[in-house]
C-alpha positions as CSV (number, residue, x, y, z in Angstrom):
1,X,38.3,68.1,-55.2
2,X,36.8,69.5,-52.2
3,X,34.0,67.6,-50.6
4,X,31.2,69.3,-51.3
5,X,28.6,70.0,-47.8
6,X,26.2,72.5,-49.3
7,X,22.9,70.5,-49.7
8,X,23.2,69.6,-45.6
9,X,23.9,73.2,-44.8
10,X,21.1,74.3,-46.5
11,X,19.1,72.1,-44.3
12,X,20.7,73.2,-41.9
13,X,20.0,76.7,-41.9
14,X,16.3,75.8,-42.4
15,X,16.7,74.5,-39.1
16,X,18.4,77.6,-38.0
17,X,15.3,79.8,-39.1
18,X,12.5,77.3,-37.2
19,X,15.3,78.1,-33.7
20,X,15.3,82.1,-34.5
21,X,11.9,82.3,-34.6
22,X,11.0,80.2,-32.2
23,X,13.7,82.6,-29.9
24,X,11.4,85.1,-31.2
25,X,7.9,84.0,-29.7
26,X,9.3,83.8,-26.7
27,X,11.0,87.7,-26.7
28,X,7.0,88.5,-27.7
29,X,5.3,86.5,-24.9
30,X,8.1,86.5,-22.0
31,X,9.8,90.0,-22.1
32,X,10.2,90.5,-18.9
33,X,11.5,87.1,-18.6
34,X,13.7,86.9,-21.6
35,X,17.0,89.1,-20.4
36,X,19.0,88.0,-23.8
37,X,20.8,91.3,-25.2
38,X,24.4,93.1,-26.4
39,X,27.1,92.3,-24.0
40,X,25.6,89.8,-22.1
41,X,28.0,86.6,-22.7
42,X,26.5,84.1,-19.6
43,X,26.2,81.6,-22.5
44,X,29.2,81.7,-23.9
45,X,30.7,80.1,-21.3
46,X,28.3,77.4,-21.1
47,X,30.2,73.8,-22.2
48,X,27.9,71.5,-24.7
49,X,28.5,69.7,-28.2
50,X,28.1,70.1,-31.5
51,X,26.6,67.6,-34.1
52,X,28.7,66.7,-37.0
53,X,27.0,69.1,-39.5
54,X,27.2,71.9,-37.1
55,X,30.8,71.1,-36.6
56,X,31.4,71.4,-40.6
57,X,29.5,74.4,-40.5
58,X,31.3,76.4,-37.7
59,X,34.4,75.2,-39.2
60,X,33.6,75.8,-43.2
61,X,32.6,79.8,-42.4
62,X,35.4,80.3,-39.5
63,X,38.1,79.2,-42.3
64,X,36.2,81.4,-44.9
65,X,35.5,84.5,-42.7
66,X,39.3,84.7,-40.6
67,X,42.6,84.8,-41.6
68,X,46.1,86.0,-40.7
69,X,46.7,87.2,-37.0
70,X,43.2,87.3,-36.2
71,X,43.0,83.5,-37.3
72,X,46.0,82.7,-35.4
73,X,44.4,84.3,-32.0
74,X,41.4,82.3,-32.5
75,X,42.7,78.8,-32.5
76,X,45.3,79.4,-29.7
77,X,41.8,80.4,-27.8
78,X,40.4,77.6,-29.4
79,X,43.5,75.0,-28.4
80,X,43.8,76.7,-24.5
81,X,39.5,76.1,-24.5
82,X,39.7,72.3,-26.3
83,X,42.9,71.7,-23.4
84,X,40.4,72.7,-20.6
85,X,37.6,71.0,-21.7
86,X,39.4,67.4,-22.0
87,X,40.8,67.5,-18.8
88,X,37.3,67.9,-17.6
89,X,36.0,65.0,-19.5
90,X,38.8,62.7,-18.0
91,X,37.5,64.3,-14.6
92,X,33.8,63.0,-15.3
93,X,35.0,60.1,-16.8
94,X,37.2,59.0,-13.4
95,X,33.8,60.2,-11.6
96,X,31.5,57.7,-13.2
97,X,33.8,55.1,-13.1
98,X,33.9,55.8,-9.5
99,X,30.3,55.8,-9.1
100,X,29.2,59.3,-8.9
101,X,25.9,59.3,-10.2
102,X,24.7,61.0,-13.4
103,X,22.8,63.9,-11.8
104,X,26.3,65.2,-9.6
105,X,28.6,64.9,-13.0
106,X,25.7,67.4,-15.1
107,X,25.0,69.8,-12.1
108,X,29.4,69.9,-12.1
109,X,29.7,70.6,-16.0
110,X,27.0,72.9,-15.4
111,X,29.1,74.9,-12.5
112,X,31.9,74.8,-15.1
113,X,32.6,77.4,-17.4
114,X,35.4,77.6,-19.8
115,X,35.5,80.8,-22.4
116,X,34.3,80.2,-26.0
117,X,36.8,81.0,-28.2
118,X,34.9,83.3,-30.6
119,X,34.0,85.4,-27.7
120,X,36.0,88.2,-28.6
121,X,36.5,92.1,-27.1
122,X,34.1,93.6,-25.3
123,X,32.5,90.2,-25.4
124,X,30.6,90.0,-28.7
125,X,30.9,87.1,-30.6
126,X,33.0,87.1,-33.6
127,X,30.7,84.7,-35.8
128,X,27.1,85.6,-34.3
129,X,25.4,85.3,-37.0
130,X,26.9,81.4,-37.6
131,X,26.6,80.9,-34.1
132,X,25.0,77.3,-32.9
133,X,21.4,76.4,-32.2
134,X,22.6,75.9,-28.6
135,X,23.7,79.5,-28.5
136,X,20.8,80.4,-30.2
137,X,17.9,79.1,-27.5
138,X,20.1,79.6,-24.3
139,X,18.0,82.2,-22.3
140,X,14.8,80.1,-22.7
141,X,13.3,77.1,-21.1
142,X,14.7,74.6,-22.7
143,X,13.8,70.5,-21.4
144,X,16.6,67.7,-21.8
145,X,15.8,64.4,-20.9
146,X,12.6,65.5,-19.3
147,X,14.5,67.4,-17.2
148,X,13.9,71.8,-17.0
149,X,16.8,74.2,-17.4
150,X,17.2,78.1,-18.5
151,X,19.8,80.9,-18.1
152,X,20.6,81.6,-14.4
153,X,20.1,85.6,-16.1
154,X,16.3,85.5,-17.0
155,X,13.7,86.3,-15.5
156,X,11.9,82.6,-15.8
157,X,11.4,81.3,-11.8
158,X,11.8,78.3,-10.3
159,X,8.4,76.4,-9.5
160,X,6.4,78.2,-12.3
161,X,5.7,76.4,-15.8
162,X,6.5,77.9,-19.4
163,X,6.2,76.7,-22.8
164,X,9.7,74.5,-22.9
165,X,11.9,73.8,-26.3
166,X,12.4,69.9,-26.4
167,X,16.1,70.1,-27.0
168,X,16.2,66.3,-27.2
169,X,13.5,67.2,-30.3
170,X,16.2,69.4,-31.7
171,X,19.3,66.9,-31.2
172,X,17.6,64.1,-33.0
173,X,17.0,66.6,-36.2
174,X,20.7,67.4,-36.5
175,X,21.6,64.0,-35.7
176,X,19.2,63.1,-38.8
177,X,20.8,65.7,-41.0
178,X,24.5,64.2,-39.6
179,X,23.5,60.4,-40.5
180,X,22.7,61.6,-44.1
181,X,26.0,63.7,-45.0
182,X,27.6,60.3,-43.4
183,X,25.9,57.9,-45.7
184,X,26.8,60.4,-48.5
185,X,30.3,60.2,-48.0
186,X,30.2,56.2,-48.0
187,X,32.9,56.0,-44.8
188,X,34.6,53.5,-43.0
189,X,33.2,55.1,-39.8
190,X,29.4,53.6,-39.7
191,X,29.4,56.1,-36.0
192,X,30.5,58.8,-37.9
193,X,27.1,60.6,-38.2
194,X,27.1,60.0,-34.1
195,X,30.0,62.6,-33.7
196,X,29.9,65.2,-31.5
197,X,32.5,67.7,-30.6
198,X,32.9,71.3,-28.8
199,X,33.4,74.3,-31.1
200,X,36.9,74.9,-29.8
201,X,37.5,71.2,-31.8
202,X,35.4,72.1,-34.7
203,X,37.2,75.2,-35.3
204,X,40.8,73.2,-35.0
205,X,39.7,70.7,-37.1
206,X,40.7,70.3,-41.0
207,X,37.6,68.1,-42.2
208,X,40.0,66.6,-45.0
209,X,38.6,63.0,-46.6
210,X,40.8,61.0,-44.6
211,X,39.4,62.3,-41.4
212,X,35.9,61.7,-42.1
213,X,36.8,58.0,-43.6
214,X,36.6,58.5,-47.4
215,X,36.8,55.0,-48.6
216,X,39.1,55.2,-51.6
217,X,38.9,59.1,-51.4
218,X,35.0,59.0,-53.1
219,X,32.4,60.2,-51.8
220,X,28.6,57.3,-52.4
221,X,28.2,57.4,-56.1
222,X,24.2,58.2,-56.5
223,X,23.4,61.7,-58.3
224,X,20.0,62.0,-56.7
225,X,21.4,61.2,-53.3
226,X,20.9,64.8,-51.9
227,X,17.4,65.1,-53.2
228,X,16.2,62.4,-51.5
229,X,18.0,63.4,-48.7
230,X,16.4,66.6,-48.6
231,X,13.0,65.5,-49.1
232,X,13.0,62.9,-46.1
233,X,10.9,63.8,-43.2
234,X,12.7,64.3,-39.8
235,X,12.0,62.0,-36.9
236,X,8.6,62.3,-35.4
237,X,9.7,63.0,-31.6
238,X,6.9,63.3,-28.7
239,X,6.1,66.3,-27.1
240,X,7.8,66.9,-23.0
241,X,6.6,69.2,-20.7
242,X,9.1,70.1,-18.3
243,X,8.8,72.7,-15.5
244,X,11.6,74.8,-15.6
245,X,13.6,76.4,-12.5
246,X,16.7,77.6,-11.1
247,X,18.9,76.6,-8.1
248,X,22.8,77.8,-7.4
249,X,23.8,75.0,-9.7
250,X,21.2,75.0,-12.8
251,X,18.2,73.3,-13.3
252,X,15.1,72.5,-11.0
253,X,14.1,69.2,-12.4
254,X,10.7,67.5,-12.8
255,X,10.4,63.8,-11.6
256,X,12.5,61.3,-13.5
257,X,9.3,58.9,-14.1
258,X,8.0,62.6,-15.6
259,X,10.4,61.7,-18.3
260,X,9.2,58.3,-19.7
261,X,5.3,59.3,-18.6
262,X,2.7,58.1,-21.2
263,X,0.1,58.7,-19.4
264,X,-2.4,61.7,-19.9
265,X,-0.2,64.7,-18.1
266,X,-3.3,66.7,-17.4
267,X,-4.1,64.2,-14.5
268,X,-0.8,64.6,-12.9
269,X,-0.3,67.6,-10.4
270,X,3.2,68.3,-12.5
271,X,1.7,68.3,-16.0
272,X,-0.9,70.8,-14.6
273,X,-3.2,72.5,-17.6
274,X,-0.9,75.8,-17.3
275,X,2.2,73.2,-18.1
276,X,3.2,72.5,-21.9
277,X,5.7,72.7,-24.1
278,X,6.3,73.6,-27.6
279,X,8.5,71.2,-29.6
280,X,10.6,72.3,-32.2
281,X,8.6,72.1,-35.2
282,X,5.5,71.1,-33.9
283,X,2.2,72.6,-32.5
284,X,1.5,73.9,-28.7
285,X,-0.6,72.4,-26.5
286,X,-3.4,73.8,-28.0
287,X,-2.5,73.2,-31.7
288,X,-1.9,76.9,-32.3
C-alpha cells in the first residue's frame, strides 16, 4: 500500500495560503514596487532547495498531473537541470574547502541561473498553482540570515527599508512539518526530516518506502499520530529586520552583528523606526 502524505500536505497548503496572502499585502501596499506578472520568469531561474514535504508535494502532483511525452520532456529538463546544478555544488564545495569565504560562494549561486524544468513555452510554468513557497515570495523583500535580498526586477531600492518576509521563519515551519512526516514513517534515517533537494530532484525522484527508510516496510504504528501532529504549534521564531537592496550580484546586506542583535533595534541607525519586518505568521511592528 502506498504511503499515505495527506495530513502533511494539508498543512502544508495552510502554509501556502499564510505565503499567498502575504504576496498579496505587499501587491496592495508596494505596487509600484512589486513588478511580479504573466511572462516574467526572472525566478524561475533562481537555484534554491526544497524541504522534504515540499519535495513529496511537487513530486506527488507532477506524477498525477503529466504523463506520456509531455512527462517524458519534463524529466529530461529535469535530468539536464539536476546535472547542472551538481556540478555547481562540487564547484562550491572545492571553493570552501579552498577557503573562499561564505559571502563569495552565495553572491556566485546567486549570479548562477540554471532553467527550472517546469518552465515551459512561452515561459509559463506548467504547475503554477503547485509551485513552491520560494516561487511564491520571490519579487518581495525577503531577509535570510539577517541578511536583505529581492528580485533584481522590482521596483524595491537599495538603501531604503520595507516590511521583509523572514524566510529563515518560513524554513523552520516546513522543516517542522518535514520532522513530523519523518517520525511518522518510523525510518532508519533520524536526518531524514533535514532533507533538502532542488525540484529538478524532486520531480526525478520515486519516494518509494525504501528510499525514505521504511523500517520493515511500516510506517510508526500510533492511530492518533497525525492529529497530534496537526495540532502542534510551529516554532516560535523572532522577528528580523533587514534592509533590503540591490547590487549587480543580489543583495545589499545589513551588518552581520544586525543578525544576532538583541538589543532594542530602534536605537540603532539600521533598525531605524521606518525599518521592520513582518514574519510569516506573526504581527508587524506595530501589532497590526
Amino acid at each position: 500500500m502506498a504511503l499515505d502524505f495527506s495530513k502533511y500536505f494539508e498543512r502544508y497548503e495552510e502554509l501556502v495560503g499564510e505565503v499567498d496572502k502575504l504576496f498579496a499585502t505587499f501587491e496592495k501596499d508596494f505596487p509600484d514596487q512589486v513588478k511580479c506578472e504573466k511572462g516574467c520568469c526572472d525566478c524561475c531561474y533562481a537555484l534554491f532547495d526544497l524541504s522534504l514535504v515540499e519535495a513529496l508535494y511537487v513530486n506527488h502532483h507532477f506524477n498525477e498531473r503529466f504523463g506520456g511525452i509531455e512527462k517524458n520532456a519534463i524529466m529530461e529538463a529535469a535530468d539536464k537541470a539536476d546535472r547542472q546544478i551538481f556540478k555547481l555544488k562540487r564547484k562550491l564545495f572545492q571553493s570552501n574547502q579552498k577557503g573562499v569565504s561564505a559571502r563569495d560562494i552565495m553572491e556566485e549561486v546567486a549570479r548562477t541561473r540554471i532553467r527550472c524544468p517546469m518552465l515551459g513555452e512561452g515561459d509559463v510554468c506548467r504547475m503554477y498553482d503547485k509551485r513552491p513557497l520560494t516561487c511564491r515570495l520571490y519579487g518581495v523583500p525577503t531577509a535570510i540570515a539577517g541578511q536583505g535580498h529581492t528580485c533584481a526586477k522590482s521596483g524595491f531600492m537599495a538603501g531604503e527599508t520595507y516590511p521583509t518576509v523572514s524566510m529563515d521563519a518560513l524554513h523552520d515551519r516546513l522543516l517542522a512539518i518535514s520532522q513530523e512526516l519523518a517520525d511518522s514513517l518510523n525510518s532508519q534515517y533520524k536526518q531524514l526530516g533535514d532533507m533538502l533537494m532542488p525540484l529538478s530532484t524532486a520531480i526525478l525522484n520515486t519516494f518509494t518506502k525504501e528510499y525514505l527508510g521504511v523500517k520493515d516496510g511500516k510506517p510508526l504504528i500510533d492511530p492518533e499520530f497525525h492529529e497530534k501532529a496537526a495540532e502542534m504549534e510551529a516554532p516560535s521564531v523572532p522577528p528580523q529586520s533587514a534592509s533590503t537592496g540591490l547590487k549587480a550580484s543580489g543583495a545589499v546586506p545589513q551588518s552581520e552583528a544586525c543578525g544576532s542583535c538583541t538589543e532594542d533595534k530602534s536605537k540603532c541607525r539600521t533598525c531605524a523606526e521606518k525599518s521592520f519586518s513582518i514574519v510569516l505568521g506573526g504581527p508587524d511592528k506595530d501589532g497590526d
